[in-house]
C-alpha positions as CSV (number, residue, x, y, z in Angstrom):
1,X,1.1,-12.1,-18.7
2,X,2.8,-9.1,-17.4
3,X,1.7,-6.8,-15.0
4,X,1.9,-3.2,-16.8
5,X,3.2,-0.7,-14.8
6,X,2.7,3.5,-16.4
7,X,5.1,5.9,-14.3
8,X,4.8,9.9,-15.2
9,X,7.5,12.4,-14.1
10,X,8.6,15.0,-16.2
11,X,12.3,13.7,-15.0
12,X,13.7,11.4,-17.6
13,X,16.3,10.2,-14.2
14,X,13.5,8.8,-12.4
15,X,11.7,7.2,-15.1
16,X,14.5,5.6,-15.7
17,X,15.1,4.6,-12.3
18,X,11.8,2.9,-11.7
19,X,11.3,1.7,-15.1
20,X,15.1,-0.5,-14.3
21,X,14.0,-1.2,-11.0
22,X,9.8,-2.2,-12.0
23,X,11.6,-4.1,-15.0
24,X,14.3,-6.3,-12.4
25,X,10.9,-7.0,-10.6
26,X,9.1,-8.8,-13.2
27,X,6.8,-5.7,-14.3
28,X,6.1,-4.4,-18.1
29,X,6.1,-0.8,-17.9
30,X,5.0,2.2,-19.9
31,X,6.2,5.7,-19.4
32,X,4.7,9.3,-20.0
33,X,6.6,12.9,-19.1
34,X,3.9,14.7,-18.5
35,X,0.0,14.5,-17.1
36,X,-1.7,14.6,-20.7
37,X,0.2,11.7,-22.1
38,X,-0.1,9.7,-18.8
39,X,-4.0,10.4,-18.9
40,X,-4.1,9.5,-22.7
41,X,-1.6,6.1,-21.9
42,X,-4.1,4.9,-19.2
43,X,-7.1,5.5,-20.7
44,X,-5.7,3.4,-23.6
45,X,-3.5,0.7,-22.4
46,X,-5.4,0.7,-19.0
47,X,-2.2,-0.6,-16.7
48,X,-2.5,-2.4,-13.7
49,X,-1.2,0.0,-11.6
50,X,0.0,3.8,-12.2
51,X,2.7,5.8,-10.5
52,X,2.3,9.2,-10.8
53,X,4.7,12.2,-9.9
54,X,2.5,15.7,-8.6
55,X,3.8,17.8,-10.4
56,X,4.0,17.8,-13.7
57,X,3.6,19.9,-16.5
58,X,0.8,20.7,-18.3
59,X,-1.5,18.5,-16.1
60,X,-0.3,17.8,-12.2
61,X,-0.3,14.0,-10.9
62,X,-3.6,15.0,-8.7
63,X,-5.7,16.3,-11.7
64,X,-4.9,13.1,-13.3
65,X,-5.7,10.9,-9.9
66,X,-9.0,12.5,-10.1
67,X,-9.9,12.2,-13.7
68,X,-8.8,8.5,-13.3
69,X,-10.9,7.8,-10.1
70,X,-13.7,9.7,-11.5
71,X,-14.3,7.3,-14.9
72,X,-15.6,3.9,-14.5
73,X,-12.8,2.4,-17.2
74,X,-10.2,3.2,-14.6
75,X,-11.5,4.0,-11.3
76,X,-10.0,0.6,-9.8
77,X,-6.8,1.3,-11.2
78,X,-4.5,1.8,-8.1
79,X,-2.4,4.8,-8.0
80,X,1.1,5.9,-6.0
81,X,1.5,9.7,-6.2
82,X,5.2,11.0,-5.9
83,X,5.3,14.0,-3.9
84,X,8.5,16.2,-2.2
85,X,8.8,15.8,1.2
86,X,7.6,19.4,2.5
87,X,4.1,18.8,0.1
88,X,1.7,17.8,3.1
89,X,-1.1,19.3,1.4
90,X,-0.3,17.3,-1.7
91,X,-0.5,14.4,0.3
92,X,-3.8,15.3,2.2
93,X,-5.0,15.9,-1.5
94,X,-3.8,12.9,-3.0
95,X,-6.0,10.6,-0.9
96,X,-9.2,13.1,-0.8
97,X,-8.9,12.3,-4.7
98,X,-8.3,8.6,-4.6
99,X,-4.9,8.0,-4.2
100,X,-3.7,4.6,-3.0
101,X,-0.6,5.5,-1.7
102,X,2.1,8.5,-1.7
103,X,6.1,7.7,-2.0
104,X,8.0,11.5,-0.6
105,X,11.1,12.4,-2.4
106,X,13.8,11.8,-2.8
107,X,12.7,7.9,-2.5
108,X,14.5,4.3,-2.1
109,X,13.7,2.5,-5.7
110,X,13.0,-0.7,-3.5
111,X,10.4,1.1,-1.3
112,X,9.1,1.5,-4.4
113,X,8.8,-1.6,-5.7
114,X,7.9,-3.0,-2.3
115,X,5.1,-0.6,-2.4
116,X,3.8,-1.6,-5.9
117,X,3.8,-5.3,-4.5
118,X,2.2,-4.3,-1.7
119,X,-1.0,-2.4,-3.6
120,X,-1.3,-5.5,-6.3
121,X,-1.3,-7.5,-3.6
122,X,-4.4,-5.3,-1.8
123,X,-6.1,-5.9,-4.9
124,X,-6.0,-8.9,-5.5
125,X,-7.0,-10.5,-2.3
126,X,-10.1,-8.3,-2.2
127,X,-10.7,-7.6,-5.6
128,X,-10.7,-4.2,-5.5
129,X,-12.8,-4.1,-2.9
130,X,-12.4,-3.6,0.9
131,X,-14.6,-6.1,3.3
132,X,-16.2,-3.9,6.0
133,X,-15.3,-6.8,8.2
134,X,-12.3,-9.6,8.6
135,X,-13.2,-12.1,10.8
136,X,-10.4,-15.4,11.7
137,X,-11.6,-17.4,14.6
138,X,-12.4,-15.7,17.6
139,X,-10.0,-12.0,16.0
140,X,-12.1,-9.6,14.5
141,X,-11.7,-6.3,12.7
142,X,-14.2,-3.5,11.8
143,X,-12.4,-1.6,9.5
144,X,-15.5,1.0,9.3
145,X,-15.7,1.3,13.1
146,X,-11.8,0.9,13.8
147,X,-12.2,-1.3,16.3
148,X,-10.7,-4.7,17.6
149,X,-12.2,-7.2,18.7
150,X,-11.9,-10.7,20.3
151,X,-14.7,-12.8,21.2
152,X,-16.9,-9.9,21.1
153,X,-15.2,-7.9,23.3
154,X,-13.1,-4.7,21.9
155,X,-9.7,-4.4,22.6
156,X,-7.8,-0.9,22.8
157,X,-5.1,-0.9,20.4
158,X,-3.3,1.9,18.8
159,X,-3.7,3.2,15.2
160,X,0.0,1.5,14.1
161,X,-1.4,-1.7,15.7
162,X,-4.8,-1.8,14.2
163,X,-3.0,-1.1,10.4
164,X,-0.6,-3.9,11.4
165,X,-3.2,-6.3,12.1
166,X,-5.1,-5.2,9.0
167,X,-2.0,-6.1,7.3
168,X,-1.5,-9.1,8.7
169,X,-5.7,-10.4,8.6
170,X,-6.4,-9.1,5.0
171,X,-3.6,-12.3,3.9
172,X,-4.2,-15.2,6.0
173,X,-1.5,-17.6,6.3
174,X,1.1,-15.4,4.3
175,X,4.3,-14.6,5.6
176,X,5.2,-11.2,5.6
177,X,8.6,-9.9,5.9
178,X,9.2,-6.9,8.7
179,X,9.9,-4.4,5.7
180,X,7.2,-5.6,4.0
181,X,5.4,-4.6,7.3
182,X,7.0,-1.4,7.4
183,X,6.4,-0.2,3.9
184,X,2.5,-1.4,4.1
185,X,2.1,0.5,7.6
186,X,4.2,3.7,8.3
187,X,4.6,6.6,6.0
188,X,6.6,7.0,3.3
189,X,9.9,9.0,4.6
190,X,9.4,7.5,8.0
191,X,12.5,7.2,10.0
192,X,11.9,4.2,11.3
193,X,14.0,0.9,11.7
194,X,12.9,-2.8,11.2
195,X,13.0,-4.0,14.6
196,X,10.5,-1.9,15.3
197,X,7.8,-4.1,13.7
198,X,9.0,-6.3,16.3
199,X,8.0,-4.2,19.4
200,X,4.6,-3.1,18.0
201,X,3.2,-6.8,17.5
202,X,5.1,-8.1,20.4
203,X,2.4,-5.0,22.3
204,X,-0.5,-5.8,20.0
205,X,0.0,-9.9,20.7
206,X,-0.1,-9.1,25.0
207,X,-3.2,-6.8,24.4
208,X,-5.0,-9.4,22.2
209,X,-4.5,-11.8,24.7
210,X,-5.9,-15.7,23.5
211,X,-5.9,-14.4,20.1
212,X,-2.1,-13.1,20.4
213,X,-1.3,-16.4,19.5
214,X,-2.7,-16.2,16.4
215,X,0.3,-13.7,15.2
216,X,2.8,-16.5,14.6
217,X,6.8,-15.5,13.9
218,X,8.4,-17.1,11.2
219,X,12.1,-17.0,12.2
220,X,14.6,-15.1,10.1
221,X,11.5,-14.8,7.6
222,X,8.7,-12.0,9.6
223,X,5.0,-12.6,10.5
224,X,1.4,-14.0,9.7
225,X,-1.6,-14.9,11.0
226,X,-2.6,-18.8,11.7
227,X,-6.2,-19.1,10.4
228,X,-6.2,-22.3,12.6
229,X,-4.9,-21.7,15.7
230,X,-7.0,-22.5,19.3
């Protein structure tokens, strides 16, 4: 079965860009132009994901993040907020209510879809729930304490390098591509190139030391971690 995909803007141009786009990818989708009848979509069909723009008529993308989050039906739903680019308190908003992620416009339709992967993904390997702790070998993370570790001791990395490893520890053994890397670890609207995925975990595998090795690169595919390695 198809996963169902609901995207709300009040522009018919954009829900038909992503609805093309979610489609090409493999994804049912339902579509609403306005906060009301993405509420009333969701709380019926319950998708597996929703995209949501903020502002919207009659009900904004945030009222309906927090009505969402706030019912038991479809709390574990996870949401994407579309926000313009100058809308930092939208943003700030957007996460204090639940939101998953935030795409700034005007957008790439393959960030997009990249994104959507990269949230189902999320969810599935934890089940909609986030371990405290990810341990593999002698590497381990303490996502509550944001720290590092390797064979007990804590090692002093930065906040792109812990979300990297995060990345990289919450799939095991999965090879991820560096725009994969990119769209699961910077910002949305980020000027940033690929290659530079490649100088942040060629830092992070010096500081980890032994457990550097563990960050394999899978030529002219990306990165993973070996869960067997040492």
């Amino acid at each position: 079965m198809k996963q169902r995909i609901l995207i709300a803007d009040d522009e018919p141009d954009v829900l038909k860009l992503l609805e093309a786009r979610l489609v090409g990818a493999g994804y049912e989708v339902i579509k609403a132009s306005d906060g009301v009848k993405a509420l009333g979509r969701i709380k019926k069909e319950v998708p597996t994901l929703a995209i949501l723009d903020v502002m919207m008529p009659g009900m904004s993308g945030l009222e309906v993040c927090r009505s969402l989050k706030g019912d038991a039906q479809t709390a574990r739903i996870p949401i994407m907020l579309l926000t313009a680019r100058q809308d930092e308190i939208d943003r700030v908003l957007g996460f204090e209510f639940g939101a998953d992620d935030y795409v700034v416009k005007p957008f790439s339709p393959r960030e997009v879809v990249l994104r959507v992967k990269a949230l189902l993904r999320r969810q599935a390997v934890s089940g909609g729930a986030v371990e405290p702790v990810i341990k593999v070998g002698e590497l381990t993370i303490d996502r509550m304490g944001l720290r590092v570790l390797v064979n007990g001791e804590v090692v002093e990395v930065t906040r792109t390098e812990f979300r990297l490893l995060v990345t990289l520890m919450e799939s095991v053994g999965r090879v991820h591509s560096r725009e994969e890397l990119l769209v699961a670890v910077w910002p949305s609207g980020s000027e940033i190139e690929v290659r530079t995925v490649d100088t942040h975990l060629r830092r992070l595998r010096e500081k980890l030391g032994v457990a550097g090795q563990r960050i394999e690169t899978i030529r002219g595919f990306g990165y993973r971690i070996d869960g067997v390695a040492g």
